[in-house]
Backbone as a chain_set.jsonl record, in Angstrom:
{"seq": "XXXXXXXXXXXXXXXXXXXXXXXXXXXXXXXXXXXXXXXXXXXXXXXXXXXXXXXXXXXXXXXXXXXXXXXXXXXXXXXXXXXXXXXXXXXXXXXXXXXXXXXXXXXXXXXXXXXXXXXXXXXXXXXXXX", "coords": {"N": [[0.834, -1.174, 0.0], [0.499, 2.245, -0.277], [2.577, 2.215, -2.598], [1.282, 2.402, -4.936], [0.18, 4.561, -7.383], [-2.491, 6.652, -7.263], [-4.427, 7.464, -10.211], [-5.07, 10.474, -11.325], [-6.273, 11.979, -13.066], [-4.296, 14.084, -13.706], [-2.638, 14.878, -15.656], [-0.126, 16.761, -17.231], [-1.916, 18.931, -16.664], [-1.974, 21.963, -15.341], [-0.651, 24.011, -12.599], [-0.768, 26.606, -10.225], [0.689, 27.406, -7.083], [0.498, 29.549, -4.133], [3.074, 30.494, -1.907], [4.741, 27.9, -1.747], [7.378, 26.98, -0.891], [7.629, 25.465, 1.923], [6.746, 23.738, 4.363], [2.916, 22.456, 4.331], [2.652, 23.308, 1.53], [4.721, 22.778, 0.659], [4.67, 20.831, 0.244], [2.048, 19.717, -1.249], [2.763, 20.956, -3.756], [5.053, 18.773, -4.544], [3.7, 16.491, -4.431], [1.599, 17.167, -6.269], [3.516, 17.236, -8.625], [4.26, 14.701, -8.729], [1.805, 13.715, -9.563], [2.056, 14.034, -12.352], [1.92, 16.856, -12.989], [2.234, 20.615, -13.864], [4.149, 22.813, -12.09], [3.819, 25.922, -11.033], [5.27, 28.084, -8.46], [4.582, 30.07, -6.417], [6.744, 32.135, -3.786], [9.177, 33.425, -1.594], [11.193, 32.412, -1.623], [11.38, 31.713, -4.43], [11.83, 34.033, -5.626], [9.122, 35.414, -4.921], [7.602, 37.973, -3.199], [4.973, 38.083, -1.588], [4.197, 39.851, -0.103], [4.473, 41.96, -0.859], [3.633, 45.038, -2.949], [4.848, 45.097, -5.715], [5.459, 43.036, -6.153], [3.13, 40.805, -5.894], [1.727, 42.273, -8.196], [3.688, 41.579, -10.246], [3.186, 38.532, -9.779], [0.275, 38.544, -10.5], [0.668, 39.341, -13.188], [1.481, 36.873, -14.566], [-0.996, 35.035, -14.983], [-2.44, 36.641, -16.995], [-0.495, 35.351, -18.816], [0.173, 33.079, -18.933], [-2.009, 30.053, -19.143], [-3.504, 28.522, -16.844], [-4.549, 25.37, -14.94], [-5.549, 24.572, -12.474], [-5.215, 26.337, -9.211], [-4.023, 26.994, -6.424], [-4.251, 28.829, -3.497], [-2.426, 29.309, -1.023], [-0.825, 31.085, 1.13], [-0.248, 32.109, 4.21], [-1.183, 33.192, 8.017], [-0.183, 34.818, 10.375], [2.009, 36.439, 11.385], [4.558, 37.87, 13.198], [4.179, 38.752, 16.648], [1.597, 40.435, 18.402], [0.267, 42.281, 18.895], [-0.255, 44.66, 17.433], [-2.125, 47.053, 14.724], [-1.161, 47.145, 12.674], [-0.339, 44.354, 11.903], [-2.442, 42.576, 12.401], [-4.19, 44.04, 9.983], [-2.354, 43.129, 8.04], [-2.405, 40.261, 8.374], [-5.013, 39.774, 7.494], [-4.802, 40.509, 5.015], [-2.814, 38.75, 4.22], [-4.204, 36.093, 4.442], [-6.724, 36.665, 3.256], [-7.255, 38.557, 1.233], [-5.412, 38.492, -0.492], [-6.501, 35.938, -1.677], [-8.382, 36.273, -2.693], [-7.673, 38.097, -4.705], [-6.019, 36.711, -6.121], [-7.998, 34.353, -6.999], [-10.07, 35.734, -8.201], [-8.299, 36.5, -10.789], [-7.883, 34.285, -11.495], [-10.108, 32.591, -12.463], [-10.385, 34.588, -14.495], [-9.031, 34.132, -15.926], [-8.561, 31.131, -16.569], [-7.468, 27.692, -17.772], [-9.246, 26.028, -19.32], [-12.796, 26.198, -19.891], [-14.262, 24.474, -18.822], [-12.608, 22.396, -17.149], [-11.136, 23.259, -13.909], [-9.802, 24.466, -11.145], [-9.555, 24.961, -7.76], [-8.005, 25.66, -4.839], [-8.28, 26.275, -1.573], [-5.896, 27.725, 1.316], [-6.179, 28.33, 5.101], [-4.576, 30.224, 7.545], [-5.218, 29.626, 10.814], [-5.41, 31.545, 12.081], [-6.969, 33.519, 10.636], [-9.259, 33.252, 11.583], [-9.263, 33.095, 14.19], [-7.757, 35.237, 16.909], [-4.095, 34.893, 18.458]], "CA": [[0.0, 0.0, 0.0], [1.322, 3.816, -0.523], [3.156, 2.466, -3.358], [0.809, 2.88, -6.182], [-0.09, 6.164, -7.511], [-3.666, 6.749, -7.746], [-4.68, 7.865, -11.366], [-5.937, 11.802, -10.748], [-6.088, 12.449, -14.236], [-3.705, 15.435, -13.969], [-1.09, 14.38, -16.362], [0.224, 17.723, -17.799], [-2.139, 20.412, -15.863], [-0.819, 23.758, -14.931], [-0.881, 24.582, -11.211], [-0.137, 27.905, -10.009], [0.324, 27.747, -6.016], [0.754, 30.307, -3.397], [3.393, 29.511, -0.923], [4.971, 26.364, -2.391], [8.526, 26.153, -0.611], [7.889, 24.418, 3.054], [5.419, 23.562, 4.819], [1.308, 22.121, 3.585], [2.907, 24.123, 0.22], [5.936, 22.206, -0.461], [3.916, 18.566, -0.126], [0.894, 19.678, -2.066], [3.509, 20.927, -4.903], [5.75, 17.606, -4.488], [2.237, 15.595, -4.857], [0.978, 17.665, -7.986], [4.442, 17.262, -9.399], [4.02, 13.178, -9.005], [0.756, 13.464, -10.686], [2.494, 15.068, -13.653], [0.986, 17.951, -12.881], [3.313, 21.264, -14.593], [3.207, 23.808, -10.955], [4.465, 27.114, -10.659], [5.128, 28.492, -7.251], [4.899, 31.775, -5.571], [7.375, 32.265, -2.771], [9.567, 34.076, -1.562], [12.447, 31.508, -2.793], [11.272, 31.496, -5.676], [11.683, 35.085, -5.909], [8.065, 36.424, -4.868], [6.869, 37.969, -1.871], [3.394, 38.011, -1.849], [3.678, 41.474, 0.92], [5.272, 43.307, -1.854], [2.83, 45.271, -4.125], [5.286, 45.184, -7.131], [5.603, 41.198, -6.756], [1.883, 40.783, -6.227], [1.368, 42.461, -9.374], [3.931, 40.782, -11.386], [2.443, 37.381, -9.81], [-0.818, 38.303, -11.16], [0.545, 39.306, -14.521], [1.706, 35.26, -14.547], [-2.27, 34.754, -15.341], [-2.586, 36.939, -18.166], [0.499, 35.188, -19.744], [0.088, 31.293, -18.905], [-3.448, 29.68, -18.587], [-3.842, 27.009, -15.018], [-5.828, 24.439, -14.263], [-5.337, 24.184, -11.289], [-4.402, 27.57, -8.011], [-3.779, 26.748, -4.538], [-3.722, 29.548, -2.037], [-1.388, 28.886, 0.222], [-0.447, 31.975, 2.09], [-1.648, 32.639, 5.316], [-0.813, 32.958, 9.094], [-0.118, 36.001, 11.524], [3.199, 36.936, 11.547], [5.243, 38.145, 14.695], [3.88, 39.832, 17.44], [0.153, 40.235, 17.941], [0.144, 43.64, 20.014], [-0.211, 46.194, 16.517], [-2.958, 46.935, 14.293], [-0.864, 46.356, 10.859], [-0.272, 42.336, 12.19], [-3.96, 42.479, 12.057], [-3.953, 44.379, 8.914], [-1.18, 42.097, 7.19], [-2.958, 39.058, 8.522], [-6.599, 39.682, 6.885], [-4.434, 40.465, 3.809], [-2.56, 37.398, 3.886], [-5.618, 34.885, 4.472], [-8.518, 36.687, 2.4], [-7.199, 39.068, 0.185], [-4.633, 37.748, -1.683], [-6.914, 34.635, -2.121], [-9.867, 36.959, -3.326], [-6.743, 38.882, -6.027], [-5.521, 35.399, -7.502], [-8.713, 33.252, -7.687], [-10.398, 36.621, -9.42], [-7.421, 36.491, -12.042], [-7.681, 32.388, -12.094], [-11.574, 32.512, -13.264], [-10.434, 35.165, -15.753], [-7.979, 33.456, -17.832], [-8.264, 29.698, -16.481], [-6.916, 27.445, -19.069], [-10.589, 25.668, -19.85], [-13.998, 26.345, -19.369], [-14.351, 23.233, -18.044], [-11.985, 22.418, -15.789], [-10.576, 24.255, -13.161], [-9.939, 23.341, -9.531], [-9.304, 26.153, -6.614], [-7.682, 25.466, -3.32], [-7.702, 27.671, -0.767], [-5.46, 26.769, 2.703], [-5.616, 29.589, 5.375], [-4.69, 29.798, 8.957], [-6.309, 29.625, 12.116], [-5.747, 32.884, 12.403], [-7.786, 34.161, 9.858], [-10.671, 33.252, 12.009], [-8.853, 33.612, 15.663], [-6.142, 35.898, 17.01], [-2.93, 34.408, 19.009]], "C": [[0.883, 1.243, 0.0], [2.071, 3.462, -2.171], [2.593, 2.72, -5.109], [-0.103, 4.125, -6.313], [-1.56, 6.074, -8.305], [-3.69, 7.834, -9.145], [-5.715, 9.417, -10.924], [-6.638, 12.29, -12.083], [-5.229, 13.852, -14.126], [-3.088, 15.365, -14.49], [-1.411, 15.966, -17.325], [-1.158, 19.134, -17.622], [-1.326, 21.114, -15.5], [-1.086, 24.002, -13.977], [-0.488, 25.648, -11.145], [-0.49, 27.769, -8.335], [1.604, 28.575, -5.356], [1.726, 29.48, -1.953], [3.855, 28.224, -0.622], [6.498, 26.2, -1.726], [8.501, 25.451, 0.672], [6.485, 24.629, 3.242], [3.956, 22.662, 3.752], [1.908, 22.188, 1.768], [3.153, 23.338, -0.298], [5.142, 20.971, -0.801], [2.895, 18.788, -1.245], [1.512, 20.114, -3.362], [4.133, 19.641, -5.297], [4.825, 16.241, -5.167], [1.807, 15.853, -5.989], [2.052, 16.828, -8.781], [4.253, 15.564, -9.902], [2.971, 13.033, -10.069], [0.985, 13.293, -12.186], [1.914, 16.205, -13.975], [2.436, 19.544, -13.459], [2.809, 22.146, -13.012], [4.152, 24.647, -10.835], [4.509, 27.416, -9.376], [5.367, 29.334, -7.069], [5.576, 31.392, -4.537], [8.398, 32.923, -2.632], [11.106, 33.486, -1.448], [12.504, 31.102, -3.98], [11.349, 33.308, -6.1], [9.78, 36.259, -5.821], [7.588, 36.633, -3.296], [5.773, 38.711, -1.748], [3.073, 39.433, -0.84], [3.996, 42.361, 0.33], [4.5, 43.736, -2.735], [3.459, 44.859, -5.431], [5.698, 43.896, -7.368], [4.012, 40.667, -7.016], [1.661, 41.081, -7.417], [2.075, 41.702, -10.245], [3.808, 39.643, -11.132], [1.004, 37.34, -10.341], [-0.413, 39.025, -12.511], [0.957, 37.475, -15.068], [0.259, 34.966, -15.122], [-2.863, 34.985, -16.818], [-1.563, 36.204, -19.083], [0.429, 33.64, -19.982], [-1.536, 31.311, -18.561], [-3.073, 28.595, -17.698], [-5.364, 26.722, -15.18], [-6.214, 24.443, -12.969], [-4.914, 25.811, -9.94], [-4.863, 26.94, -6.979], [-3.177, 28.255, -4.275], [-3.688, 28.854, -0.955], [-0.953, 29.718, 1.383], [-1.466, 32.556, 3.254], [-0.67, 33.428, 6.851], [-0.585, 34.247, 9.915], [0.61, 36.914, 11.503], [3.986, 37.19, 12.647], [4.492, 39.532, 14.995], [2.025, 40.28, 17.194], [-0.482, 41.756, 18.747], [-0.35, 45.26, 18.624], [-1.262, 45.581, 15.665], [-2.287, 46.307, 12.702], [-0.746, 44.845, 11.136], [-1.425, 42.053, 11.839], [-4.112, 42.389, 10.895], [-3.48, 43.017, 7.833], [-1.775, 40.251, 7.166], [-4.139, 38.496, 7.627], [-5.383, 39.872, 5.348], [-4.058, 39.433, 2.826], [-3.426, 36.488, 3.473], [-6.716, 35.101, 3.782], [-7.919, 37.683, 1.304], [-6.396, 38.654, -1.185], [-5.296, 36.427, -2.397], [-7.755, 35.495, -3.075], [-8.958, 37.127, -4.696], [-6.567, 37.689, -7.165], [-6.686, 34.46, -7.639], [-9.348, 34.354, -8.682], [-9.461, 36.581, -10.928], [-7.854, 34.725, -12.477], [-8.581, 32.243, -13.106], [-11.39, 33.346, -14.332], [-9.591, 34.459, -16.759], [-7.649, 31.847, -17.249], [-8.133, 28.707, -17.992], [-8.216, 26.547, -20.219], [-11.597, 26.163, -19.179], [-14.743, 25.395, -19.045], [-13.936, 22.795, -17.039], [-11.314, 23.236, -15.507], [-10.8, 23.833, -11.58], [-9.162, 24.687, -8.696], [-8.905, 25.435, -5.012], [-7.217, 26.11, -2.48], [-7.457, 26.989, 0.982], [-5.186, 28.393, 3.502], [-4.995, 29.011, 6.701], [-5.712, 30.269, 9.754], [-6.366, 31.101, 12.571], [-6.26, 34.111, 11.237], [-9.034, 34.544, 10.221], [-10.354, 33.718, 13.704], [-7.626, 34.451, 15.861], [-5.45, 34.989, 17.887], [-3.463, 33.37, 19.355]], "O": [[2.062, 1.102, 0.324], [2.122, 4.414, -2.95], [3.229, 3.069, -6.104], [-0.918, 4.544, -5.492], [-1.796, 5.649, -9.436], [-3.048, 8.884, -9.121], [-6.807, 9.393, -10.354], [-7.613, 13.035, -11.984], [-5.821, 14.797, -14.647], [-2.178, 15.993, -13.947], [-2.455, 16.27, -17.901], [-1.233, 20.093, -18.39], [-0.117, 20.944, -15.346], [-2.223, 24.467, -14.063], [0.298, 25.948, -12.044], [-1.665, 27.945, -8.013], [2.813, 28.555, -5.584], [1.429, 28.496, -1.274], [3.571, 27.543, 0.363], [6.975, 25.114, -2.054], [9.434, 24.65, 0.732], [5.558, 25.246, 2.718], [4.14, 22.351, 2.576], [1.643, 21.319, 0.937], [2.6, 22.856, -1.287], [5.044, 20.337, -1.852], [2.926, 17.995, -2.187], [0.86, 19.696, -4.32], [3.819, 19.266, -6.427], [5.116, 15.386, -6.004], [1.588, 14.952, -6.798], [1.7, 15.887, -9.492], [4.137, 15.2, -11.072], [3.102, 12.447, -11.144], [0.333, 12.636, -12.998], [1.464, 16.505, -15.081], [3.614, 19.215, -13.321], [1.629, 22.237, -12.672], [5.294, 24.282, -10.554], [3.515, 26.914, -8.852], [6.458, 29.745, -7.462], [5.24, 30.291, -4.099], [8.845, 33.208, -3.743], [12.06, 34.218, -1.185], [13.329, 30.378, -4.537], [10.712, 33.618, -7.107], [9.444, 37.299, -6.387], [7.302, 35.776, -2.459], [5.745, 39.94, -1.817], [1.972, 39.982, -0.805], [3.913, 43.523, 0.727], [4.409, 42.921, -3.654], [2.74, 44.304, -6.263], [6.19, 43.52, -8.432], [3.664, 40.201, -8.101], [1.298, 40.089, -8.049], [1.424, 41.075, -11.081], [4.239, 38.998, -12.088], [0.506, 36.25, -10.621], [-1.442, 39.391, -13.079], [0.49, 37.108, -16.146], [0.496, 34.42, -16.199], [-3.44, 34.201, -17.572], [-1.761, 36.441, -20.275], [0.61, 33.099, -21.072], [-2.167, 32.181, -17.961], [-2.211, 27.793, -18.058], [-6.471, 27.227, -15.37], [-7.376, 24.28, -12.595], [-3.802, 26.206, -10.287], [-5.97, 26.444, -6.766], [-2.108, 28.739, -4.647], [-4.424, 28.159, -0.254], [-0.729, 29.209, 2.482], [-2.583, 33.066, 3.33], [0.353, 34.093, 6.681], [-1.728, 34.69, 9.807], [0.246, 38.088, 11.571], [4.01, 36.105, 13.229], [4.252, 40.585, 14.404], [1.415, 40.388, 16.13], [-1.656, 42.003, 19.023], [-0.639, 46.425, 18.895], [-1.518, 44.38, 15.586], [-2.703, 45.44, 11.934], [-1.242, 44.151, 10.249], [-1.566, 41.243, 10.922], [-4.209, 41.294, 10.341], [-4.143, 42.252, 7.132], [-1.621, 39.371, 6.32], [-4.298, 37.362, 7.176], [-5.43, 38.852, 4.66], [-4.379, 39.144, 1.673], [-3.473, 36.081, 2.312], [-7.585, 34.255, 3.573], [-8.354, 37.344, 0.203], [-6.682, 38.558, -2.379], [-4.829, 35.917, -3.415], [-7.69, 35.268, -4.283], [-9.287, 36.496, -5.701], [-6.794, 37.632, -8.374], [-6.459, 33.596, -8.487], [-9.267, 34.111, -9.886], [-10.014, 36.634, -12.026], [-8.047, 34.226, -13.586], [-8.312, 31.919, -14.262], [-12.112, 33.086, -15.294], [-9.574, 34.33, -17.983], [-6.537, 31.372, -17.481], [-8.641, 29.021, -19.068], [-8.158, 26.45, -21.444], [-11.473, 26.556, -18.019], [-15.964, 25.543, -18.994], [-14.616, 22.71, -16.016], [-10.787, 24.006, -16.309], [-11.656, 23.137, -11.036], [-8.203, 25.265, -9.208], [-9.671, 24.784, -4.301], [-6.064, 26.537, -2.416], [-8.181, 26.258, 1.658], [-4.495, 29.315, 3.067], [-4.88, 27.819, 6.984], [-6.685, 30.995, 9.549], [-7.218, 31.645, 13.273], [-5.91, 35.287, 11.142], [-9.761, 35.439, 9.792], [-11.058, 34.512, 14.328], [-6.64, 34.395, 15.126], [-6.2, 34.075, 18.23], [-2.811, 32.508, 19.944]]}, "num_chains": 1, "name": "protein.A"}
């Protein structure tokens, strides 16, 4: 058991996920990749950091240029220190906005009008503080 690879049909889909070098990210990239799944990753080892307006934007020009089957949001979580209003701020940004920015782009230029698959992973602190 574990050693045979269930048939997903994803052989040569386009992923695009948020948040793909450790953590939930890296496995759910590692897993696509088995599928034969093709997956881009946002991160900030991959050169993007999703708190930066001028990466944000050139991660959502990525949409207009490639069509996906497939987006995972990935980015989430708190940050340090729970005492200031931007943590707050930065937090709701992380966990709901950035999801709202890239599934709006996904539905605009997804690569069929058929399929298309959305996964959105936040944290617990999207819904609770500390």
């Amino acid at each position: 058991m574990g050693k045979n690879k269930m048939n997903l049909n994803l052989e040569n889909k386009v992923a695009l996920i948020s948040g793909g070098s450790h953590g939930i990210g890296l496995r759910i990239k590692t897993s696509l990749e088995k599928e034969g799944v093709i997956v881009k990753s946002l991160s900030k080892t991959e050169g993007y950091d999703l708190m930066n307006e001028k990466d944000i934007d050139r991660a959502l020009k990525l949409f207009d240029e490639n069509k996906y089957d497939i987006l995972v949001n990935n980015i989430g979580g708190i940050g340090r220190g729970l005492d200031t209003y931007k943590t707050y701020e930065d937090c709701m940004f992380k966990n709901y906005l950035l999801t709202v920015k890239f599934t709006k782009e996904f539905l605009k230029n997804k690569n069929s009008s058929i399929y298309g698959r959305i996964i959105n992973i936040a944290s617990i602190y999207g819904k609770e503080s500390g």
